[in-house]
C-alpha positions in Angstrom: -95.3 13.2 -46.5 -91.2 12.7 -45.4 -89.1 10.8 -48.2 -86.2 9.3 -45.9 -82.9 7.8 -47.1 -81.8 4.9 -46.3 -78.0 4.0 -46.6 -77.4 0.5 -46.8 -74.7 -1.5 -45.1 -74.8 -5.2 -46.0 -72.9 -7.6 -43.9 -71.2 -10.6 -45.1 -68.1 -12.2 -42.8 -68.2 -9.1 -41.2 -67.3 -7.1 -43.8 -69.2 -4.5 -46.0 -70.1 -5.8 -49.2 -72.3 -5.6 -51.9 -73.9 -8.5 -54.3 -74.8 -8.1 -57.9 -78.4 -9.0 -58.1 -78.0 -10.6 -54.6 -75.4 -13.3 -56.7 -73.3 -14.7 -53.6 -70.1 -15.6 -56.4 -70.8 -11.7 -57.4 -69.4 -9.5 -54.5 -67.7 -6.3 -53.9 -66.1 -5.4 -50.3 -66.3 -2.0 -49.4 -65.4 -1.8 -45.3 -64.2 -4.4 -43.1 -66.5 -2.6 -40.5 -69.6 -2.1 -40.6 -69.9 -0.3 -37.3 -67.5 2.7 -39.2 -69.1 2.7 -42.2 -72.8 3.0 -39.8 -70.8 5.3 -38.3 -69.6 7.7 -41.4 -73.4 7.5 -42.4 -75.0 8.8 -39.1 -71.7 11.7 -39.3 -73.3 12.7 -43.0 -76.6 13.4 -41.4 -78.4 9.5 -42.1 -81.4 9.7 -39.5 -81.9 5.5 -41.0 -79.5 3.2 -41.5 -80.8 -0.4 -42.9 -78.3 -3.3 -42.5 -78.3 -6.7 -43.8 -77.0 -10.1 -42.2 -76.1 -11.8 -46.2 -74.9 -14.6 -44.1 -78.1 -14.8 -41.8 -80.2 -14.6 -44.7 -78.4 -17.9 -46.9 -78.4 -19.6 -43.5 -81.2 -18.7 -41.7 -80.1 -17.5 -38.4 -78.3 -14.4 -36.9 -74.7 -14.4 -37.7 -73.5 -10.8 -38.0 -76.1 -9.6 -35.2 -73.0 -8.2 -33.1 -72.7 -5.1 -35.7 -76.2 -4.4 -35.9 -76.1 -3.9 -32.2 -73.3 -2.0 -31.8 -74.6 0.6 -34.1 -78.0 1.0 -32.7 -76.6 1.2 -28.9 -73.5 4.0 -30.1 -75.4 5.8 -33.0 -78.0 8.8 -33.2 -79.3 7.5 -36.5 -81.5 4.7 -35.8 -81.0 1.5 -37.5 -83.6 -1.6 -39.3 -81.9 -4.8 -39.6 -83.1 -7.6 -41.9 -81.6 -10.9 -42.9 -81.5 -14.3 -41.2 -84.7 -13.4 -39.2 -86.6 -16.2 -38.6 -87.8 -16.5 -35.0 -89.7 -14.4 -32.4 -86.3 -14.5 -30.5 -84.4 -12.9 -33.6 -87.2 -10.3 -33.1 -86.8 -10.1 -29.5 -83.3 -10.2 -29.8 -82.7 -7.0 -31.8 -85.8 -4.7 -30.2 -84.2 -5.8 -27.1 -80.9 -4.4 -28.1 -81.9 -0.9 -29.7 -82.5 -2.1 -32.9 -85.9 0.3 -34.4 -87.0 -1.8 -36.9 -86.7 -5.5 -38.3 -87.3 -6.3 -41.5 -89.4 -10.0 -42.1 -88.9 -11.2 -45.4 -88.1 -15.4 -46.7 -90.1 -15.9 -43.2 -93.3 -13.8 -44.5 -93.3 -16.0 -47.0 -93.0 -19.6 -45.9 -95.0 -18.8 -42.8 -97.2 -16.0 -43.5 -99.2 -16.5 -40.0 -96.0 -16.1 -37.8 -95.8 -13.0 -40.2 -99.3 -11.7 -39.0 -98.9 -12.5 -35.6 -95.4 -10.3 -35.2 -97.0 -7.9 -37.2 -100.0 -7.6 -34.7 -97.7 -7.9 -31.7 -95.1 -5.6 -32.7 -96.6 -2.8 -34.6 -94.5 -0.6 -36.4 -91.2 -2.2 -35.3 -92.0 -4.9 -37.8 -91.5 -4.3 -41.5 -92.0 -7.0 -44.3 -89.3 -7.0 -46.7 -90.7 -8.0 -50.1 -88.0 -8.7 -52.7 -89.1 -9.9 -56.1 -88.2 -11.4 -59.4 -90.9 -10.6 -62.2 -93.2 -9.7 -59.6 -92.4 -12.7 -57.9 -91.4 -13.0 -54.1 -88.1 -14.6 -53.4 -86.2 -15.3 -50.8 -83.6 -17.6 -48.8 -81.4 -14.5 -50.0 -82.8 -14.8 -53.1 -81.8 -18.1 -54.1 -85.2 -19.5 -54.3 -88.3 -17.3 -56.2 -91.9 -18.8 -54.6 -95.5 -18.5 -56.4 -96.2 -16.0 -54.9 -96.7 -12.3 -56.2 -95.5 -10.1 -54.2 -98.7 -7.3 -54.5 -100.7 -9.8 -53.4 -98.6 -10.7 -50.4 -98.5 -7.0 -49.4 -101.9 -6.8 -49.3 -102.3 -9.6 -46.7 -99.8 -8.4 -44.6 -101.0 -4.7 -44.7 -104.9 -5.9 -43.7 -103.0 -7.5 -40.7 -101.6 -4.3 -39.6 -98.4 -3.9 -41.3 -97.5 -0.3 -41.8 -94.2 -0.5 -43.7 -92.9 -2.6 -46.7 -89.4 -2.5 -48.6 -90.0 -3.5 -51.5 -86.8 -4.7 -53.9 -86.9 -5.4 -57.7 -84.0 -8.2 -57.6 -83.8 -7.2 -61.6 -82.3 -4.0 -60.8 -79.9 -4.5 -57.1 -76.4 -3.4 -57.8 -77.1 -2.4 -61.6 -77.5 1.4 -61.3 -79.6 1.0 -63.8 -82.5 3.0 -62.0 -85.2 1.8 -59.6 -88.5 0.0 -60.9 -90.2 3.5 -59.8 -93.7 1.6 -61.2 -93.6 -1.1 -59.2 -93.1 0.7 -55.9 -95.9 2.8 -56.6 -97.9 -0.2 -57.5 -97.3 -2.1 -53.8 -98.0 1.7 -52.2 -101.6 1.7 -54.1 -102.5 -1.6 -53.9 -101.5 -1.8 -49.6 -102.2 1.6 -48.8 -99.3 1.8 -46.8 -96.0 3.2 -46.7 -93.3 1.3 -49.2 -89.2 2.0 -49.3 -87.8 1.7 -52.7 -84.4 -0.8 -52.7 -82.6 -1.7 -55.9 -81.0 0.4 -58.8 -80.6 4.1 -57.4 -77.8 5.5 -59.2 -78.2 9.3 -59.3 -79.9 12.0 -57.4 -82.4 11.9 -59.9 -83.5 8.6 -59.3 -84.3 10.1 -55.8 -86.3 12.4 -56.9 -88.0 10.5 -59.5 -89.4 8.2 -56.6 -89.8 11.2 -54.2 -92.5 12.7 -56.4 -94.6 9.7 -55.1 -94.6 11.0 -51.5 -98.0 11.5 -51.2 -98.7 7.9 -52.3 -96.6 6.3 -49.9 -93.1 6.1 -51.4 -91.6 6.8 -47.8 -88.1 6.6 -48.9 -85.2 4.6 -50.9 -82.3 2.6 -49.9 -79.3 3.3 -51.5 -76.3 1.0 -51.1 -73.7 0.5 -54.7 -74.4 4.3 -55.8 -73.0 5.4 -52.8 -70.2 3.3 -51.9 -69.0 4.5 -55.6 -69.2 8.2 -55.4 -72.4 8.5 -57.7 -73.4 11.1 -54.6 -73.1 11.2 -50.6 -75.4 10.7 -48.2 -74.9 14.2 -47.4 -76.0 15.1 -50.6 -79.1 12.5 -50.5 -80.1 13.4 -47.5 -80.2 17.4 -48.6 -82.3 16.7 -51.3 -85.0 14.9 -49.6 
C-alpha cells in the first residue's frame, strides 16, 4: 500500500495561512500566493497538493476557487480542494476545471443524502472530509460540533461507495503536538477504506508512525504548520514515504 503526502495550502483572502485549531482570531500568513507556494510544493516532488477555501468554508460558497484552478490547470502535481463546497455545481465546477479530488465535509453532515448521491455519481473524485472534536463531527469551519460521531458517519458514507476519507482531530491542527495516529486507524478499520491523516504532524517521525498503518488503509498525511516552519521539507517527506 502507497503512503502519499499531502502538503497543505489553506487559503484565506488569498493568502496562505494557517489557523490554530481552525480558530479564525488565531492565524499565521505564510504566502500571499497560493499558486507559488502550489507551485514550490509540486518543484519538491508533491504528486498531491490539498487546498482549502477558509473563507468558503465560514461562508459557505466558493470564494478563493480562482487559486485552486490555477494550480490544477499549470501543475504536474494533482490537487484536492475542500472548503465552501456545498452544491453539485461547486462539484462540477472544480472537476470541470482540473481539480482531482473534492473534499465534502459540513455538507456530509447536514445533508448526508446529497453526500451519497455525489458519492455514487462521482466515484473516487469525491472524498468526505471528516473533522472532529472528541470524536465528534464539526463543521461550518469548525465553528459548530454536531451529534454526530464521526466513525459512524464514515461508515455510512463508505457503504455508499466512498473510497477516501480525511479524517482531522480538531484537538491537535496547528499544535505539532503529533497526530491522533489511533483514531485514524480506527475510521480505516471501522470503513474499510482508505483514510488521510490531517492534524498535528510535526516531525518525520510522525510520518512514519502513521505510515506503519499502510496496510490498514492509512493512505497518507497532510502536513501544513510543520512544514511552513522548517520542521522538514516536502522533499524530505516525500523521500521517506
Amino acid at each position: 500500500m502507497s503512503f502519499t503526502i499531502y502538503p497543505a495550502i489553506d487559503m484565506r483572502a488569498g493568502k496562505c495561512v494557517r489557523l490554530l485549531q481552525g480558530d479564525y482570531n488565531q492565524e499565521t500568513v505564510y504566502g500571499d500566493s497560493p499558486f507559488d507556494m502550489a507551485k514550490a510544493f509540486a518543484d519538491a516532488g508533491a504528486e498531491w497538493i490539498h487546498m482549502v477555501d477558509l473563507d468558503g468554508a465560514k461562508d459557505g460558497k466558493r470564494i478563493n476557487d480562482r487559486f485552486v484552478v490555477e494550480a490544477a490547470q499549470n501543475l504536474h502535481a494533482k490537487v484536492q480542494i475542500g472548503g465552501g463546497i456545498r452544491t453539485e455545481e461547486d462539484i462540477v465546477h472544480y472537476l470541470d476545471r482540473g481539480i482531482s479530488r473534492v473534499i465534502i465535509g459540513s455538507i456530509a453532515v447536514s445533508n448526508p443524502e446529497f453526500a451519497v448521491e455525489m458519492i455514487r455519481k462521482y466515484g473516487e473524485k469525491i472524498a468526505v472530509g471528516l473533522d472532529a472534536k472528541n470524536g465528534y463531527v464539526a463543521t461550518h469551519g469548525w465553528l459548530q460540533t454536531s451529534e454526530v460521531r464521526a466513525v459512524e458517519l464514515g461508515k455510512t458514507f463508505a457503504e455508499a461507495g466512498a473510497e477516501t476519507f480525511i479524517f482531522t482531530d480538531i484537538a491537535t491542527d496547528g499544535m505539532l503536538s503529533g497526530p491522533n495516529v489511533e483514531a485514524v486507524v480506527e475510521l480505516a478499520a471501522e470503513t474499510g477504506k482508505n483514510v488521510i491523516a490531517s492534524g498535528g504532524v510535526s516531525s518525520l517521525a510522525d510520518l512514519v508512525a502513521l505510515k506503519k498503518y499502510a496496510d490498514q488503509g492509512v493512505a497518507g498525511a497532510i502536513v501544513g504548520k510543520a512544514i511552513y516552519e522548517g520542521r522538514f521539507s516536502v522533499k524530505e517527506a516525500v523521500a521517506l514515504c
